[in-house]
MARNUDREN-24739 format. One record per residue (C-alpha): x, y, z; residue number from 1. Coordinates in nm, 3 decimals. Last residue first. Example, Ala and Ser with C-alpha at 12.3 -4.5 7.8 and 13.67 -1.06 7.14 Angstrom:
MARNUDREN-24739
px 1.367 | py -0.106 | pz 0.714 | senu 2;
px 1.230 | py -0.450 | pz 0.780 | senu 1;
***
This chain:
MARNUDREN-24739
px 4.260 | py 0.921 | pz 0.044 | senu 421;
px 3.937 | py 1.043 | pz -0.029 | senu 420;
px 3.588 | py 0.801 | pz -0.001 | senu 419;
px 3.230 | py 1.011 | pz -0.142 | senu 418;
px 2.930 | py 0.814 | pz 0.038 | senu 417;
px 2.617 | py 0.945 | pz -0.122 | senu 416;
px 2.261 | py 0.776 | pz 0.027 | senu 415;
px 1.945 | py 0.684 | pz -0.059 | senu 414;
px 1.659 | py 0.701 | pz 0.222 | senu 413;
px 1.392 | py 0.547 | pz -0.041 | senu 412;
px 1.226 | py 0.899 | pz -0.198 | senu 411;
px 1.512 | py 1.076 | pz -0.098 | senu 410;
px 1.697 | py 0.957 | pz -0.419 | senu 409;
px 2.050 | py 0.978 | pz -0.382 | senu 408;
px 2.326 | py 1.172 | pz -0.617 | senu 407;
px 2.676 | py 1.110 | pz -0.618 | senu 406;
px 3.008 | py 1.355 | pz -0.719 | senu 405;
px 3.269 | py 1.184 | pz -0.819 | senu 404;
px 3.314 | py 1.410 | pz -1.171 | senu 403;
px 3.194 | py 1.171 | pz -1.421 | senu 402;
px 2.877 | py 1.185 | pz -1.221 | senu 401;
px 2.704 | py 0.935 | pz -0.966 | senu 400;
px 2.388 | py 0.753 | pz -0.955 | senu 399;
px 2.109 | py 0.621 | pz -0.685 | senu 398;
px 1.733 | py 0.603 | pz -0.828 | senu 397;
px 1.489 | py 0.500 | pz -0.561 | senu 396;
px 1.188 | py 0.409 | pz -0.746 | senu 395;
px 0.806 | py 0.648 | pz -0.830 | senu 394;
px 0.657 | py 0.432 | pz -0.535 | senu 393;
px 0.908 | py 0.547 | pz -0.288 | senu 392;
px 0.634 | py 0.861 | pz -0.289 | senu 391;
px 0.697 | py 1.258 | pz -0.338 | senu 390;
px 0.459 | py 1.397 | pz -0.159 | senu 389;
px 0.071 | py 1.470 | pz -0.263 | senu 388;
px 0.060 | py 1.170 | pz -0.503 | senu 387;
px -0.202 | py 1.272 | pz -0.804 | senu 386;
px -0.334 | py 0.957 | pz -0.969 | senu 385;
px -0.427 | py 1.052 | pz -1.341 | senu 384;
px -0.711 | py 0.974 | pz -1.584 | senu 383;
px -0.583 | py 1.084 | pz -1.907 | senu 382;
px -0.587 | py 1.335 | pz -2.185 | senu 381;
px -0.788 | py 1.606 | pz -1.990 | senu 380;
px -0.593 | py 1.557 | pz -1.708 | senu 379;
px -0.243 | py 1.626 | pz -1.893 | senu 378;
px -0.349 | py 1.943 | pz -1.967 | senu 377;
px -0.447 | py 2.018 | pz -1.592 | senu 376;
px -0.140 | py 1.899 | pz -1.500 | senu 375;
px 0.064 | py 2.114 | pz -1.711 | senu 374;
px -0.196 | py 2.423 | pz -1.580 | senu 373;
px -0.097 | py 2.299 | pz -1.245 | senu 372;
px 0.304 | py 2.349 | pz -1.271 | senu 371;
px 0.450 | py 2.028 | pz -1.150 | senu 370;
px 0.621 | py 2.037 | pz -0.817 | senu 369;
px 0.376 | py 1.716 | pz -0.713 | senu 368;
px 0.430 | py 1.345 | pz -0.826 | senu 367;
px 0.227 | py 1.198 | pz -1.101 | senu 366;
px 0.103 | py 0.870 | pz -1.147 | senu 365;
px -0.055 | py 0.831 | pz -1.511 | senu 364;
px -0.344 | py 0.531 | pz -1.597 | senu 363;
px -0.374 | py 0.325 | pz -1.865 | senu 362;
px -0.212 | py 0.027 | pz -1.751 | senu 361;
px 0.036 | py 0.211 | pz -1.603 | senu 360;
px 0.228 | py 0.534 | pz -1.665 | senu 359;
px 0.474 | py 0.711 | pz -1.461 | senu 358;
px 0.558 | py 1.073 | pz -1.310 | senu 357;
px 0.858 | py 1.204 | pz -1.139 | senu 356;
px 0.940 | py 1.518 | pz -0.995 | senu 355;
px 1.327 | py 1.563 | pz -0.963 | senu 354;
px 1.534 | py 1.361 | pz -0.695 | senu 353;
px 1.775 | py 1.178 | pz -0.891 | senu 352;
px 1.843 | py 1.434 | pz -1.177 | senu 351;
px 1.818 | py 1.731 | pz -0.894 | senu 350;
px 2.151 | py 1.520 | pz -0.707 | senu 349;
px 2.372 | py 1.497 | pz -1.028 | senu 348;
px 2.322 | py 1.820 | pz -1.123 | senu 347;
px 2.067 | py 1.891 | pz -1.433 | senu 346;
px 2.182 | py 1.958 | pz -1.761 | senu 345;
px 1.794 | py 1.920 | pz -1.905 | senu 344;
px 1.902 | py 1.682 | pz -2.121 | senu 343;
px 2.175 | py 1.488 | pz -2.022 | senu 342;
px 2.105 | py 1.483 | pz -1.662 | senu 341;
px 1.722 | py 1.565 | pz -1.645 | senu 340;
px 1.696 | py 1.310 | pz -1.983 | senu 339;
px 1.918 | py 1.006 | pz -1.823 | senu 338;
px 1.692 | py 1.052 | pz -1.431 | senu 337;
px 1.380 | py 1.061 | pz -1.618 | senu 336;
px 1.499 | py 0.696 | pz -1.848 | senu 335;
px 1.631 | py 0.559 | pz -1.494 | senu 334;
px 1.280 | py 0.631 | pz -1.333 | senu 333;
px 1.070 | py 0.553 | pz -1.564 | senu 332;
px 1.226 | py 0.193 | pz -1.624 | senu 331;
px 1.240 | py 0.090 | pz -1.259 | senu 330;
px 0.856 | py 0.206 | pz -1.248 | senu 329;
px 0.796 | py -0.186 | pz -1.288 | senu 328;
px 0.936 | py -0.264 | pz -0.932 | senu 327;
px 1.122 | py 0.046 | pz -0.762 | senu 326;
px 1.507 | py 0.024 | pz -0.740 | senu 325;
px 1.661 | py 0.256 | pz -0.941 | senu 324;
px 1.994 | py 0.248 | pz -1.146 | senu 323;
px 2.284 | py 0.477 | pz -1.221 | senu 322;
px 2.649 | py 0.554 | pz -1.351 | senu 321;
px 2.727 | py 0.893 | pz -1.502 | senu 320;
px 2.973 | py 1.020 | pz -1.787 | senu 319;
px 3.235 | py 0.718 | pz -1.775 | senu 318;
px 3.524 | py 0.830 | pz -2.006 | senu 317;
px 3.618 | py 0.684 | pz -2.307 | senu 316;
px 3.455 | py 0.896 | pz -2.498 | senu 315;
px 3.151 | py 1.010 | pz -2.329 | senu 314;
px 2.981 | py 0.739 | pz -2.139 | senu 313;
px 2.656 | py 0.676 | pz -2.009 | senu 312;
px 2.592 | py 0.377 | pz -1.752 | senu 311;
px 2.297 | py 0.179 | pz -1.626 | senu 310;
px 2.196 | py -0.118 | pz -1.400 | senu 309;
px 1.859 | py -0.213 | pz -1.540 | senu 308;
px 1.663 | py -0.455 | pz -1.311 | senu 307;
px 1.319 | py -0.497 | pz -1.485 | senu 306;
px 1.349 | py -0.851 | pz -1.474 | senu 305;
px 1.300 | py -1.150 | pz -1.681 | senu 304;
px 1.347 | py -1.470 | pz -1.469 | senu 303;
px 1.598 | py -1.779 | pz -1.643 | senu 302;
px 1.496 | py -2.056 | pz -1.775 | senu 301;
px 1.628 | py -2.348 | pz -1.629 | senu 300;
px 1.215 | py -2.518 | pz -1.534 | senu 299;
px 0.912 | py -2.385 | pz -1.667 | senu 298;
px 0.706 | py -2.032 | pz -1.505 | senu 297;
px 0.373 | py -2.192 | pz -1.445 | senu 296;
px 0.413 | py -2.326 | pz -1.087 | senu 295;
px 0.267 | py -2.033 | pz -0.930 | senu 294;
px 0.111 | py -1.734 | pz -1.173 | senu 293;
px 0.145 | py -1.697 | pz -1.554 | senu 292;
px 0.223 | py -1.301 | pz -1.469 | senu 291;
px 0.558 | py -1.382 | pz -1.382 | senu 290;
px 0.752 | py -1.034 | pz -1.402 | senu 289;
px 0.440 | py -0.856 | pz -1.345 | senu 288;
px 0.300 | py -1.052 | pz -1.145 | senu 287;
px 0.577 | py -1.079 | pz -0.914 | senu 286;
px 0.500 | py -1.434 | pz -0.750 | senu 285;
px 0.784 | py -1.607 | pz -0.898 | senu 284;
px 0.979 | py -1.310 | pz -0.757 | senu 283;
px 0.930 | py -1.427 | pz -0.413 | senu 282;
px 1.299 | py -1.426 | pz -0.226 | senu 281;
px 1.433 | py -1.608 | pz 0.048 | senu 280;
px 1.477 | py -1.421 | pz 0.350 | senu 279;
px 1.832 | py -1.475 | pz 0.499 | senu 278;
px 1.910 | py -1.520 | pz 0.859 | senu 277;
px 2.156 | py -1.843 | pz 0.808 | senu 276;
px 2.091 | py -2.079 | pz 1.085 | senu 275;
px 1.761 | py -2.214 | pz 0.862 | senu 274;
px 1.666 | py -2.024 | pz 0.583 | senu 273;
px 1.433 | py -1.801 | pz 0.618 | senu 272;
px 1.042 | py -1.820 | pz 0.435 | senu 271;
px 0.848 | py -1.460 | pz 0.442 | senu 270;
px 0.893 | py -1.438 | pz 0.013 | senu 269;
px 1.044 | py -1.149 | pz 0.042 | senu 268;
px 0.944 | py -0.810 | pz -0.113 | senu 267;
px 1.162 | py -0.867 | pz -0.420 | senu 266;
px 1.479 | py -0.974 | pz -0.322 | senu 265;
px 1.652 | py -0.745 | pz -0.559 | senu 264;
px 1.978 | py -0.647 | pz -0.626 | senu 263;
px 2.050 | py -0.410 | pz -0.886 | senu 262;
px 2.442 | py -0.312 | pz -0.937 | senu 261;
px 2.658 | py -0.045 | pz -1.155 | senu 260;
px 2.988 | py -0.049 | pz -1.108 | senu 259;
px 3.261 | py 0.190 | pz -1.260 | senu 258;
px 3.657 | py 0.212 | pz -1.238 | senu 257;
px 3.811 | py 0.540 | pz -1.369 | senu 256;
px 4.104 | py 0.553 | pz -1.219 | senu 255;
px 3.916 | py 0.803 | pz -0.930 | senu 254;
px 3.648 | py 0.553 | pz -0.848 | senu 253;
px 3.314 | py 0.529 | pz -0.911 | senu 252;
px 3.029 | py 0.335 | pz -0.758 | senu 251;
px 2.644 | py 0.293 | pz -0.827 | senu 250;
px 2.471 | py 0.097 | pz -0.580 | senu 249;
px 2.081 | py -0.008 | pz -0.622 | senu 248;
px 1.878 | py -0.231 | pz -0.402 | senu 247;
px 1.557 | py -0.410 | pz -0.428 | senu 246;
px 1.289 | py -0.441 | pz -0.156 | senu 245;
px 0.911 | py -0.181 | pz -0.892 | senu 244;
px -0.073 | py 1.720 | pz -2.733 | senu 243;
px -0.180 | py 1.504 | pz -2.950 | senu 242;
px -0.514 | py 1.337 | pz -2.978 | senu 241;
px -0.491 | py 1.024 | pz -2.891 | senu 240;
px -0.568 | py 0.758 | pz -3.176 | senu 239;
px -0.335 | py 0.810 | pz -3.495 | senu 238;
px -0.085 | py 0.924 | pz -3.271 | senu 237;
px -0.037 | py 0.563 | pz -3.021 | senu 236;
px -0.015 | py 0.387 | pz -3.415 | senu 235;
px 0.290 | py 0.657 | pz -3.507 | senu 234;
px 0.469 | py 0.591 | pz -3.214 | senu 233;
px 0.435 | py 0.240 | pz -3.252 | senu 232;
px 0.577 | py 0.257 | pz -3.635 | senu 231;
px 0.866 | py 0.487 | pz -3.553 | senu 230;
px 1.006 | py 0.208 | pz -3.374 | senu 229;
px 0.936 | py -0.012 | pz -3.613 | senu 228;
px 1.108 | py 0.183 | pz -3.893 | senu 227;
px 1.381 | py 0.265 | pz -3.692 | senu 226;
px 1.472 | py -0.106 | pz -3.675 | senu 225;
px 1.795 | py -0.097 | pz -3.450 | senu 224;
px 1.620 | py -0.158 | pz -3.148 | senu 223;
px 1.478 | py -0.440 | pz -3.256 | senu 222;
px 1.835 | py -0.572 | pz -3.248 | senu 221;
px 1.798 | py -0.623 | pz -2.855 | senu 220;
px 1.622 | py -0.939 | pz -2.922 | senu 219;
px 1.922 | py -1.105 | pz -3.084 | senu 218;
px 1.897 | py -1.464 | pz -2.932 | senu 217;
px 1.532 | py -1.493 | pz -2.824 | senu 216;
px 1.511 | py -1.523 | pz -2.433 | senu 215;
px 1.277 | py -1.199 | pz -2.399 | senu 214;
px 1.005 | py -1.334 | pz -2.637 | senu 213;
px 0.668 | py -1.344 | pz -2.487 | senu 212;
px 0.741 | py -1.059 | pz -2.319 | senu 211;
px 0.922 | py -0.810 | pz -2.562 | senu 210;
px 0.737 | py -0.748 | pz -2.867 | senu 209;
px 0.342 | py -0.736 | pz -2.857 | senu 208;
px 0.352 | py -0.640 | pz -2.454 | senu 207;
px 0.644 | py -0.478 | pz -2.451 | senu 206;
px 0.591 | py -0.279 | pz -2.735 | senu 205;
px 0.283 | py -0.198 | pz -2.572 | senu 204;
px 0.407 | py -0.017 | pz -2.275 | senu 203;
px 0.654 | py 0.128 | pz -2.474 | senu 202;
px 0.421 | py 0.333 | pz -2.663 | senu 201;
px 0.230 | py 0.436 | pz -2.353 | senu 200;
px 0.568 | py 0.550 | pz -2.158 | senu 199;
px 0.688 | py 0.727 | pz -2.448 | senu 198;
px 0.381 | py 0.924 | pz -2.465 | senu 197;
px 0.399 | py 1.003 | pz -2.118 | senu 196;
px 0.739 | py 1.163 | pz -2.207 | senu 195;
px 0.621 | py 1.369 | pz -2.504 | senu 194;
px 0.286 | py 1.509 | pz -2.296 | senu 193;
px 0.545 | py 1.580 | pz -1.978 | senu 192;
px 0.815 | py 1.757 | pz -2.146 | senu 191;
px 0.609 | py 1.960 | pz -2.407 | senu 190;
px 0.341 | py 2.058 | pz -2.161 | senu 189;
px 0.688 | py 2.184 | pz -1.951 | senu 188;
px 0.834 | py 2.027 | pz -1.602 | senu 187;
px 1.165 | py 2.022 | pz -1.727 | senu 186;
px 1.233 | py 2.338 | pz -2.047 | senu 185;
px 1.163 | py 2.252 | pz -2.387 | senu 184;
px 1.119 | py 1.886 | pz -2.473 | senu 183;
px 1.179 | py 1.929 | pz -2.861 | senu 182;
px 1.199 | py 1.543 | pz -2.991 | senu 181;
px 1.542 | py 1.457 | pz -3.128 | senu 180;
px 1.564 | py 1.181 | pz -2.937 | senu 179;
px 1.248 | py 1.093 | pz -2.753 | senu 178;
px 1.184 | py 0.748 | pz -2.888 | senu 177;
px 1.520 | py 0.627 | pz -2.901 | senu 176;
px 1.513 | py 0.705 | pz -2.520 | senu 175;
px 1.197 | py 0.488 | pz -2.471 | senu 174;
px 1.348 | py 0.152 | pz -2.715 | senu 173;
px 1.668 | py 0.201 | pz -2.484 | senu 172;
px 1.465 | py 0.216 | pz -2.153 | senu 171;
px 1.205 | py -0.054 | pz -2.270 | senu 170;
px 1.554 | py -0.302 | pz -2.367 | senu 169;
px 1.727 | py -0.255 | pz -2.039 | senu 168;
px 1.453 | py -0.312 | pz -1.823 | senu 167;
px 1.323 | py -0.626 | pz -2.013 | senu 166;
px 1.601 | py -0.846 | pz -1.882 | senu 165;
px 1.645 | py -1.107 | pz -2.022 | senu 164;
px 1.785 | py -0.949 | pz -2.233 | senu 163;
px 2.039 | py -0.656 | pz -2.173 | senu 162;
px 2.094 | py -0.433 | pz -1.883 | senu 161;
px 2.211 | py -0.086 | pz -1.997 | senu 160;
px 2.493 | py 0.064 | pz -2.214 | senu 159;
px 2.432 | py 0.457 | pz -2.260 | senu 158;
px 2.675 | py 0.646 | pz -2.521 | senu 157;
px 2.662 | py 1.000 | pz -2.466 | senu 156;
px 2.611 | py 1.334 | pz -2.748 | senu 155;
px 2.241 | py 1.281 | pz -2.750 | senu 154;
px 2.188 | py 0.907 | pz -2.688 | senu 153;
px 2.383 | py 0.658 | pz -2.856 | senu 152;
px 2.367 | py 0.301 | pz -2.798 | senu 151;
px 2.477 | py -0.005 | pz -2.625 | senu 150;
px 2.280 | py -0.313 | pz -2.472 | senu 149;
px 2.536 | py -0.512 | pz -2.282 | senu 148;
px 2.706 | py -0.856 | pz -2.392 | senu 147;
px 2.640 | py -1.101 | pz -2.183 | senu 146;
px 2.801 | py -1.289 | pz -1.891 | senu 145;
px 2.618 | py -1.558 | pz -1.748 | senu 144;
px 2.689 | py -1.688 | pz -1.374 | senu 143;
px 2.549 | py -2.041 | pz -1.346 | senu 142;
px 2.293 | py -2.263 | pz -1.137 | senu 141;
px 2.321 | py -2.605 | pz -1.157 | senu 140;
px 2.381 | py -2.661 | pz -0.769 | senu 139;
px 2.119 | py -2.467 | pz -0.688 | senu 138;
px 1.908 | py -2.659 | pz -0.928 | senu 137;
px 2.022 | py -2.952 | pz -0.752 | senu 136;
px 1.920 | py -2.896 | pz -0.412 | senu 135;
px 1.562 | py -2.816 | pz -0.494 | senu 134;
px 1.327 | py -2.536 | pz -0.558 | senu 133;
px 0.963 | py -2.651 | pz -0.655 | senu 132;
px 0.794 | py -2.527 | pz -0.303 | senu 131;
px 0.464 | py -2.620 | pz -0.213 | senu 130;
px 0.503 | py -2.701 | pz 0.132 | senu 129;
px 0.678 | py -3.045 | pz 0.143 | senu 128;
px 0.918 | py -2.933 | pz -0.093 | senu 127;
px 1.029 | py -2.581 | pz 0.015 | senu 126;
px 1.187 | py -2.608 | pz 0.304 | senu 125;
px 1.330 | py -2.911 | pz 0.277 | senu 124;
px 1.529 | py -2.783 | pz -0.060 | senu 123;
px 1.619 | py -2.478 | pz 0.093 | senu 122;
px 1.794 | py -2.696 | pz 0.397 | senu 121;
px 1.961 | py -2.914 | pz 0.134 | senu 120;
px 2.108 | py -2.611 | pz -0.046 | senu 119;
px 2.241 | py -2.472 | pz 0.248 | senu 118;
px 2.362 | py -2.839 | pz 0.421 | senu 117;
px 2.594 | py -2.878 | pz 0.069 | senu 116;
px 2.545 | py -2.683 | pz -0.262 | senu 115;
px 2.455 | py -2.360 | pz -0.374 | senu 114;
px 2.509 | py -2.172 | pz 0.000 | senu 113;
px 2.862 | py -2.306 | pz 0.123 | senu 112;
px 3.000 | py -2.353 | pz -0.292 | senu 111;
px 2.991 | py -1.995 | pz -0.363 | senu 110;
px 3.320 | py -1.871 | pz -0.118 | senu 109;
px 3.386 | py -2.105 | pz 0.150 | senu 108;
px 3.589 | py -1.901 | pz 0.410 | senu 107;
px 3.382 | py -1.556 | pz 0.297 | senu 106;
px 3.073 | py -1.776 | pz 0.315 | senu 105;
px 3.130 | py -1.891 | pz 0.605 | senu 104;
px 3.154 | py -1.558 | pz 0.757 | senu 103;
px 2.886 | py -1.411 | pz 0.570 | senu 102;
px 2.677 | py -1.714 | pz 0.727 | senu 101;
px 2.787 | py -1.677 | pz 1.090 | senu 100;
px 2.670 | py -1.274 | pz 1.062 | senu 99;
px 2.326 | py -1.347 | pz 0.898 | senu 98;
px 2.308 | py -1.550 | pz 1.204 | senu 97;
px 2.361 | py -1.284 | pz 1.456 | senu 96;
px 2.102 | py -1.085 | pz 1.304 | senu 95;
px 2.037 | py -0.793 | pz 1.510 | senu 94;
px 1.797 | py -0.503 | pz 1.474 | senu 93;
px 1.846 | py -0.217 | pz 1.734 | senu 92;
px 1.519 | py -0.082 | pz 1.833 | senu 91;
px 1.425 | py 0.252 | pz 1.799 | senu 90;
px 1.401 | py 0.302 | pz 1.398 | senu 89;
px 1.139 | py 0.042 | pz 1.391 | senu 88;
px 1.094 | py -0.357 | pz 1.486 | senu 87;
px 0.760 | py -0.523 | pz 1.509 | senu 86;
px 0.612 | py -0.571 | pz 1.830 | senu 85;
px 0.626 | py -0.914 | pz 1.951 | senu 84;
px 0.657 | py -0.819 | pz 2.329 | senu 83;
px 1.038 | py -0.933 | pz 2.274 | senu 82;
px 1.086 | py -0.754 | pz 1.963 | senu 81;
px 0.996 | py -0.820 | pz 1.607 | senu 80;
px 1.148 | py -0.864 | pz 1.285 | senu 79;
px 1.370 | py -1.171 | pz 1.338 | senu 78;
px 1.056 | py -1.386 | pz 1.537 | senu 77;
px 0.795 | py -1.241 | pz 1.304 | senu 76;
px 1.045 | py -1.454 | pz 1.000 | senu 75;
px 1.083 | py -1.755 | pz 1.183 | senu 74;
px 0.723 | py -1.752 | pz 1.283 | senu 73;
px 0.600 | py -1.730 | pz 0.918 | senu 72;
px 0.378 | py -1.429 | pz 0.753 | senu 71;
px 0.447 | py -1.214 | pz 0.998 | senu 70;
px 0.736 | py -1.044 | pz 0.774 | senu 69;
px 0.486 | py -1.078 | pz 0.447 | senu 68;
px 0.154 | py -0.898 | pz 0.630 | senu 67;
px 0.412 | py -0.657 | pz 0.767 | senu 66;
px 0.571 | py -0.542 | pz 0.431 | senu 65;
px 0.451 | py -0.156 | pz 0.438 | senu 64;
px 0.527 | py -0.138 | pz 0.837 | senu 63;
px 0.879 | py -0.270 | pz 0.738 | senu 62;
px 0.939 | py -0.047 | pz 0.465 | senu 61;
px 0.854 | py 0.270 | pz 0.705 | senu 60;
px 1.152 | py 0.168 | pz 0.985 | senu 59;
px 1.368 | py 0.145 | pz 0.654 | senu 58;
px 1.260 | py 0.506 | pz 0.602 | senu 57;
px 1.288 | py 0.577 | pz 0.971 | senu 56;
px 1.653 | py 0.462 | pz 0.944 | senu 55;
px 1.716 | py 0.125 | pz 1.122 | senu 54;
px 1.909 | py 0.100 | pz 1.405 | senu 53;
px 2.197 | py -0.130 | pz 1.359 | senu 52;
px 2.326 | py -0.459 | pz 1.549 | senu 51;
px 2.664 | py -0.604 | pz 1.690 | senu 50;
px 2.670 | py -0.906 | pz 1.494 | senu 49;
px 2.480 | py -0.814 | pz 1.142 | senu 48;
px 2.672 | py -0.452 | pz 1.162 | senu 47;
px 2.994 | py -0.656 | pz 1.228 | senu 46;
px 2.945 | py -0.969 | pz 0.951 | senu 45;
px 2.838 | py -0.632 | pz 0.711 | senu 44;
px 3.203 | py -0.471 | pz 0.814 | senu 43;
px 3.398 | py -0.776 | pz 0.745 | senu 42;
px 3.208 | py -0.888 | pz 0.412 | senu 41;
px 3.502 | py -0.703 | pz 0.214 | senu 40;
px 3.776 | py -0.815 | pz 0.416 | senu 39;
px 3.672 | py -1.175 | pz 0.436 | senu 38;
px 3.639 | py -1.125 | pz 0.044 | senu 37;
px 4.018 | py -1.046 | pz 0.041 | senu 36;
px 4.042 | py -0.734 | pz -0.162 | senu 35;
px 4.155 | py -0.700 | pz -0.530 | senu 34;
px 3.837 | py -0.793 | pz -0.695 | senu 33;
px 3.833 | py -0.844 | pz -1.077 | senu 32;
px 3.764 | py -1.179 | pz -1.198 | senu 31;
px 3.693 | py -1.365 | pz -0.862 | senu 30;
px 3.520 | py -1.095 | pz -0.706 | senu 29;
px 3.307 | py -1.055 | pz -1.031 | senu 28;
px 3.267 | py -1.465 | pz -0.972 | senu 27;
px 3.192 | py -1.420 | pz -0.608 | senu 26;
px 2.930 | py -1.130 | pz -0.662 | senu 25;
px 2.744 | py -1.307 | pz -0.913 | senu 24;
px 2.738 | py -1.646 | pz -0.703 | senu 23;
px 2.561 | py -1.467 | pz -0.407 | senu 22;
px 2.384 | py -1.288 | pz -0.624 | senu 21;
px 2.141 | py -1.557 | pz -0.809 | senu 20;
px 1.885 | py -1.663 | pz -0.626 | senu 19;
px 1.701 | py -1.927 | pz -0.713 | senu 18;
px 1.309 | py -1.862 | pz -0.763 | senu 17;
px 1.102 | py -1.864 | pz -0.436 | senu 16;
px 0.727 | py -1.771 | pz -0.514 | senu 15;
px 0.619 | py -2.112 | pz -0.432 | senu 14;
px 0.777 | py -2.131 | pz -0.104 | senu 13;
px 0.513 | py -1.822 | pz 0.049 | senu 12;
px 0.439 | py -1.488 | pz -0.106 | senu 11;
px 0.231 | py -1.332 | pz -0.399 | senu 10;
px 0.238 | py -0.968 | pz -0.488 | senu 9;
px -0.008 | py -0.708 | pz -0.527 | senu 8;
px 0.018 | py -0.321 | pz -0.546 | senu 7;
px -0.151 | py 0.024 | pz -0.414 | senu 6;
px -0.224 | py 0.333 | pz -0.473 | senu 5;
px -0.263 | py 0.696 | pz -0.300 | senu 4;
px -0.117 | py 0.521 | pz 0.028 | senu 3;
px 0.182 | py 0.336 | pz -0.130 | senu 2;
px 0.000 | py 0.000 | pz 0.000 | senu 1;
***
């Protein structure tokens, strides 16, 4: 419930799909980390031992997932106190377990959670309950490196998540749409009518392009095919009138380095694994990512997402790293945060915290610090949910510049953390 709207999602063992980060983040560690990995866990295993307080934003999440952190007695018993009142920004929220697994996993590496008691406990859980997860597709699980989506935008070169995930692919196929359009100044008729627009038209080039086919070698060529792009837009003008619990980090370093990660566990699927402290996921029961329901997604193939780790570059040189957290307005939010940046020359901070609005299904969200005669167009063109703050619904989007300066998105209690030596 985002209090001016709301949105469903399915729990329990079903829901679980495999998750993949723990063996992302060893194999990038692997290929290209220089510190031990018991050093780089070291000050997680400390918060996890010694306890945190939460933010009041974090404090806020928890109220918003209740029904799914009470939904299992392991799970009420790590997010509640002692009287069985669930945890906020006042308590200090330990996870002494969590701790004993980073630890192992740091001696171990990959092999203590895919395979072995981890991957047998997962499999328990899950199969006498409803649960299709099982020790072995753990163990079968692989790290796959593809090739990124590139293009040009403007004067930058953006490369973005690639199939199978459909983030990547509906914020290329949006920005194509918009180049070379006339947005005049942020917040303007022209801005807002233009982006909307791209919102509707690639809203249904998902749908007739991009769902049904996200695991097709050479996907991402669509977006080569001018001619098809320019044929949605022109089918949306022939009959309007004219007129996302995931995780984003974006580093940079001074040699140039650049990371861009989305982690997601969706909202948690309420099931923990035994003596480890982790929530299993429930992204099988993200309808909009699985919208066949339970037991209908088949066997090996891997989840779309609308994860889109992001970077633009100019030159050689990295121009701005991002990504957003925030469901299916993952894609809004990045393409908003590209076009304030490299568009409207925005800093780094206004490009991440600007007014944001998104389209669903027919209907436009809209955030306030719009002009009201804008709005007013806008109403008379479509129904629209007005938000009267700005709402975590519209993402989190976390990014930094070319010039080591960050920007955080207020909207989920992002952060900047700038390191000099």
């Amino acid at each position: 419930d985002f209090g001016t709207t709301t949105q469903t999602f399915h729990i329990g063992r079903a829901s679980i799909a495999i998750p993949g980060v723990l063996k992302g983040i060893y194999e990038i560690h692997k290929e290209r980390g220089s510190l031990p990995l018991s050093q780089i866990v070291q000050p997680a295993i400390d918060l996890a031992r010694e306890g945190l307080y939460l933010s009041k934003m974090q404090a806020h999440f928890v109220t918003l997932l209740e029904p799914i952190l009470r939904s299992t007695k392991e799970s009420e018993a790590l997010f509640t106190d002692s009287s069985g009142k669930l945890i906020d920004h006042t308590h200090l929220f330990v996870n002494k377990e969590y701790a004993e697994f980073l630890e192992n996993f740091a001696k171990e590496g990959d092999a203590f959670f895919y395979s072995g008691e981890v991957a047998k406990s997962i499999e328990n859980l899950c199969k006498d309950r409803g649960g299709d997860l099982r020790e072995v597709d753990l163990e079968s699980y692989k790290v796959i490196k593809r090739k990124p989506i590139s293009f040009n935008f403007l004067d930058s070169t953006i490369i973005t998540n690639p199939p199978p995930s459909a983030g990547g692919i509906l914020i290329s196929f949006a920005l194509k749409l918009l180049e070379g359009k006339e947005l005049q100044s942020f917040g303007s008729l022209a801005h807002l009518s233009k982006l909307i627009e791209s919102m509707v038209v690639s809203a249904e080039f998902r749908e007739q392009e991009i769902n049904e086919h996200l695991h097709k070698v050479g996907l991402e060529s669509l977006l080569d095919k001018q001619t098809l792009i320019d044929g949605y837009l022109q089918a949306y003008r022939n009959r309007v009138n004219l007129w996302g619990n995931t995780t984003h980090i974006s580093v940079l370093d001074s040699s140039g380095n650049a990371a861009s990660a989305t982690t997601t566990n969706g909202e948690g699927s309420g099931v923990i694994v035994p003596k480890s402290g982790i929530m299993l996921n429930n992204m099988l029961g993200e309808e909009d990512l699985n919208p066949h329901g339970f037991f209908g997604w088949p066997s090996g193939v891997r989840l779309p997402s609308m994860m889109a780790p992001t970077m633009l570059l100019k030159g050689d040189s990295v121009e701005m790293v991002l990504g957003s957290a925030g469901s299916n307005r993952i894609r809004s939010a990045i393409v908003q945060s590209i076009l304030n940046f490299n568009y409207f020359q925005k800093s780094i901070q206004a490009s991440c915290s600007a007014s944001r609005i998104h389209y669903e299904r027919g209907d436009v969200f809209i955030e306030p610090g719009f002009e009201a005669a804008v709005v007013e167009a806008i109403k008379a063109r479509y129904p629209i949910t007005e938000f009267e703050s700005h709402s975590l619904f519209f993402g989190g989007v976390n990014a930094v510049s070319g010039n080591l300066e960050g920007g955080c998105d207020p909207r989920r209690g992002g952060s900047v953390v700038v390191v000099k030596r």
